[in-house]
Structure formats: C-alpha cells, structure tokens
N, C-alpha and C positions, 0 to 999 in steps of 0.2 A: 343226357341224364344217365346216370347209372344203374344198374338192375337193380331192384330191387325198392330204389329212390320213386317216390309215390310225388305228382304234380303238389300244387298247392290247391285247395279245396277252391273255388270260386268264391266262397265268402273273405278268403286270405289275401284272395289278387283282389277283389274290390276294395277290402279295407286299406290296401296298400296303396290303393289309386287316391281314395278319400285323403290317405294320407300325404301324398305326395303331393296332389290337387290343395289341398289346406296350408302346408307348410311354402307354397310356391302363391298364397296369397289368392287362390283363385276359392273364396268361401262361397261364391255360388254354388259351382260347378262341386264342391266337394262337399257341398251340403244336397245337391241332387242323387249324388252316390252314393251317401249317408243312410238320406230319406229312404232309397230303396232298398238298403239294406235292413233297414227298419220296419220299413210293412213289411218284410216277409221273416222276422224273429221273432221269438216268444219269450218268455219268462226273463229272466235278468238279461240276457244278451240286449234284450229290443230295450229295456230302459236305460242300459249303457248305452247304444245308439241315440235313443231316444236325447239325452245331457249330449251328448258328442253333436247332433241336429243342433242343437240351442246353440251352441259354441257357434257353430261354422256360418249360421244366421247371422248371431250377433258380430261377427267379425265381419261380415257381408255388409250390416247397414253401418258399423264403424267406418268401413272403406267408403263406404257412399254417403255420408254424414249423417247418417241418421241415428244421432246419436241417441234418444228418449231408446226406439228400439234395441238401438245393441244394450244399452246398459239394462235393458230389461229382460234379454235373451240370455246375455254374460252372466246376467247376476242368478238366472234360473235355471240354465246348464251348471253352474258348479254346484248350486244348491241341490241339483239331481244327482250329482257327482257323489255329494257328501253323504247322501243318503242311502246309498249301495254300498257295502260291502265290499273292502279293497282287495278281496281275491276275485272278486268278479270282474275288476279292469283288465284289461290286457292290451292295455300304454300304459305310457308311464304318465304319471297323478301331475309332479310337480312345473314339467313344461310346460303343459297347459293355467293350472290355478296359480302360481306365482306372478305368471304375464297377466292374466284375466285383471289378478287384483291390482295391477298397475293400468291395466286400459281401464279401469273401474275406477279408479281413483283420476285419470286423465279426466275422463268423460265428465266428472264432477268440475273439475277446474274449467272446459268448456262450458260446460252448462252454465258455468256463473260468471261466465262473459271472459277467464282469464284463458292465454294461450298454451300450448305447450309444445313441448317438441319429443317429437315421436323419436325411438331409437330403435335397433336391431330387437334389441331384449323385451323390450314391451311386448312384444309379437309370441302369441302360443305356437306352441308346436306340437301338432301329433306326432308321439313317437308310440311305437308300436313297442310294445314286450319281444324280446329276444325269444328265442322257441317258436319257429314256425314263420313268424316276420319282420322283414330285417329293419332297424332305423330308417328315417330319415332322414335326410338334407334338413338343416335349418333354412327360415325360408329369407332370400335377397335384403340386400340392407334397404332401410327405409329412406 
C-alpha cells in the first residue's frame, strides 16, 4: 500500500463481499452480510441495505423455488429502491431492476403453470459505484 493510501473502511470490504457473494449466486450467504450490515446503519444507508436485503432474499427463495416468496421480496426490494433518492445508492440501479423485472415477469409465467427458460441476463448484479469500490464479476451462466 502506499503512504499515504488509507485501507478500505470495513463497511467497503463487507459490501464487496455482499457483492461478490450475490453476483456468484450465493443469495444466502450475501444476504447474511447484507443483514449485518443493516442492523448496524442508520438513516438512508440502512434503508438502501434494508431494499438490497429484500433482493438477495428474494433471489435466495427464486434459487430454491419458492417462488410466491421471491416474487414478494423482488417486488418489495425495488419498491424500496424506488423510493430513495438516487444519490443515496452507491451501485449501480439498472443491473439490479432491469433483471428483477424479468425474474418478475418469469415467476408470473411459472405461477401460471407455463415454463421458462432462465438466461445469463435475467440474473441481478450488484455492482458497486466506482469511488472507493471496485465492480463486480457478472455472476456464472445459468
């Protein structure tokens, strides 16, 4: 590290885990990281966590077919999403809600007995904002 060069704060290397853990499909595990990042924020930080929980939930019981819950986590993570202030995120909006509303629209077609077939793109990504945290990996083809 260089003189002067200051670590990353502990909230920066968790959210990077979150991150990395979500976009490598492990929505438990990146929803445990989330969670804890969450009980211990306040004011807009903790309700950005708070929407970002709901995502990593509903992508959790997507993966395990529980579909009624994800489409009811999906649909209320972006619904918290939309309701903050877009200088308060620090990812980026459309990785996430562009895929959501296509696993929202899958899960419709499941629920009413049709199939579908899952692609790369369907899949959110937490990407983190530039300044402080770097991208991440998209996560493994489906």
């Amino acid at each position: 590290m260089s003189e002067g060069a200051r670590p990353a704060p502990a909230a920066d290397s968790a959210m990077l885990d979150a991150a990395r853990l979500f976009n490598e499909r492990a929505y438990y595990e990146s929803h445990d990281v989330l969670e804890e990042e969450w009980a211990e924020s306040r004011g807009v930080r903790r309700e950005v966590l708070k929407a970002l929980v709901k995502l990593a939930a509903g992508m959790y019981h997507l993966q395990t077919s529980g579909y009624r819950g994800a489409g009811s986590l999906l649909s209320s993570g972006v619904a918290a999403l939309d309701a903050l202030p877009p200088n308060a995120l620090f990812f980026e909006v459309s990785p996430l809600r562009e895929p959501v509303a296509r696993c929202l629209e899958k899960l419709a077609t499941l629920e009413s007995g049709g199939a579908v077939e899952w692609v790369e793109d369907d899949l959110p990504r937490l990407q983190l904002r530039p300044g402080g945290s770097a991208r991440c990996a998209p996560p493994p083809c489906v």
